[in-house]
SEKOLDO-553541 format. One record per residue (C-alpha): residue in one letter; chain; x, y, z. Coordinates in nm, 3 decimals. Each point is the difference from the previous one (the first is absolute). Example, Ala and Ser with C-alpha at 12.3 -4.5 7.8 and 13.67 -1.06 7.14 Angstrom:
% residues 2
a | A | 1.230 | -0.450 | 0.780 $
s | A | 0.137 | 0.344 | -0.066 $
//
This chain:
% residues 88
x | A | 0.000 | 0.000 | 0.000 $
x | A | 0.130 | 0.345 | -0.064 $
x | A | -0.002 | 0.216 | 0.266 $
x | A | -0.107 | 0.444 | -0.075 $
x | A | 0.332 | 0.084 | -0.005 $
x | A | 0.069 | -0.161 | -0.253 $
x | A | -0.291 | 0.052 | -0.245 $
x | A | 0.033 | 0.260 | -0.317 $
x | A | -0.217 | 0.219 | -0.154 $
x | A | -0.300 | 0.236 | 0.090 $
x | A | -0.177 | -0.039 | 0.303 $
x | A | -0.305 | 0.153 | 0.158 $
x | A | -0.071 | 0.169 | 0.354 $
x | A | -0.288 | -0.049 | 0.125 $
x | A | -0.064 | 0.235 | 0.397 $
x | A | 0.013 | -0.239 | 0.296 $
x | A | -0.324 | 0.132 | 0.105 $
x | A | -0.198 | -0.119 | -0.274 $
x | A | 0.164 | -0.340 | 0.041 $
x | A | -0.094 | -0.020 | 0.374 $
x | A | -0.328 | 0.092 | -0.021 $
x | A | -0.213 | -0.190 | 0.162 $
x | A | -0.338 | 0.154 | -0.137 $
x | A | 0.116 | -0.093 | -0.375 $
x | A | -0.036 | -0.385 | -0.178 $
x | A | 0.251 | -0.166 | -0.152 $
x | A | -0.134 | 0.029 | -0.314 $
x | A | 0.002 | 0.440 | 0.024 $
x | A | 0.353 | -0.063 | 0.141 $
x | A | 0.127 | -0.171 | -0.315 $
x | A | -0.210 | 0.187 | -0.255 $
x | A | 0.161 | 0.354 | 0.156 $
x | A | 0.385 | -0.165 | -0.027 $
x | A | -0.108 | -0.101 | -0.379 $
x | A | -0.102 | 0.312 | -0.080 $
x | A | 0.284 | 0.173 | 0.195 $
x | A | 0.239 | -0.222 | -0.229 $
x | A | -0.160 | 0.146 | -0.323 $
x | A | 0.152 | 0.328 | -0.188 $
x | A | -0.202 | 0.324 | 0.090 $
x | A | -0.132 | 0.063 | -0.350 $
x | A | -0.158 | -0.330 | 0.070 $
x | A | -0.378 | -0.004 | -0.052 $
x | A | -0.202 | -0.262 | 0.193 $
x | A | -0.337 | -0.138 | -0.055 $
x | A | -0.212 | -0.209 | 0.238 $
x | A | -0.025 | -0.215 | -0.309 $
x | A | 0.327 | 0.008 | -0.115 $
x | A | 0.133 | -0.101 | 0.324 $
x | A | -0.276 | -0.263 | 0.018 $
x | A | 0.159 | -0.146 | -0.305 $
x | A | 0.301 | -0.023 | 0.131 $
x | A | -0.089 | -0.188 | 0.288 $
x | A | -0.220 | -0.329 | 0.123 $
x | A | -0.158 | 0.236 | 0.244 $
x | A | -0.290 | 0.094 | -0.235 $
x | A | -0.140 | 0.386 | -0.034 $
x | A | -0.170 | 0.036 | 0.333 $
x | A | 0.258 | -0.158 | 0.229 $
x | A | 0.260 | 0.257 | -0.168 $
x | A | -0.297 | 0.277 | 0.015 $
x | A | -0.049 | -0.086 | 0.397 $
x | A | 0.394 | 0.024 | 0.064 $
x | A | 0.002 | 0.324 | -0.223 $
x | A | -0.304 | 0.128 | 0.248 $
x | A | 0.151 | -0.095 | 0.332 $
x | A | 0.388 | 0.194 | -0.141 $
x | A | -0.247 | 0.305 | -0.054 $
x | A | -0.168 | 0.009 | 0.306 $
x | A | 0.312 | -0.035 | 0.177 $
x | A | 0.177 | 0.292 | -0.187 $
x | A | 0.220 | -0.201 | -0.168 $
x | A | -0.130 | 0.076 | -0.375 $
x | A | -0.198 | 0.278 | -0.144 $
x | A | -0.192 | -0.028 | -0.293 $
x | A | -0.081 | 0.308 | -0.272 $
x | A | -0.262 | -0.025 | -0.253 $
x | A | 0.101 | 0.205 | -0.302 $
x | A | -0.340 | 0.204 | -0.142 $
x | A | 0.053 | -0.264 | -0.314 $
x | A | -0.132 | -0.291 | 0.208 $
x | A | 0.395 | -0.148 | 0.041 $
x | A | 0.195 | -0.013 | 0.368 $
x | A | 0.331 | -0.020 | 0.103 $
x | A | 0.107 | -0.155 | 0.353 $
x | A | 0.265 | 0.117 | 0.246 $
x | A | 0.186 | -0.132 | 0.264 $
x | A | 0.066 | 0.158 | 0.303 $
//
């Protein structure tokens, strides 16, 4: 097994406090550190993350709800009907 020293490449940080949370799921948890490990300009979709994994669209829509009433992400609606989400 390698240990984190010695892995290469990018990594993501992800705030202890989110981690230790108590009030969040697992799921919301591991939905916030995939998102965190995704480029800014990146645009996510309830269904596009739904595709991506076995969860389905309202397991991923239920973690997305609990990370916004927590503070964690923030959701704008655009006037054209489109969103983007932001971690906090």
């Amino acid at each position: 097994m390698i240990t984190f020293s010695a892995l290469k490449g990018s990594y993501t940080k992800i705030p202890n406090e989110l981690l230790n949370d108590p009030t969040l799921s697992w799921k919301a948890k591991g939905l916030f550190c995939f998102m965190a490990s995704k480029p800014d300009t990146y645009n996510f979709t309830i269904r596009s993350l739904a595709a991506q994994f076995i969860d389905g669209y309202y397991a991923i829509e239920k973690a997305l709800n609990e990370l916004k009433s927590r503070g964690w992400v923030n959701y704008i609606r655009h006037p054209n009907g489109t969103g983007k989400y932001f971690l906090h």
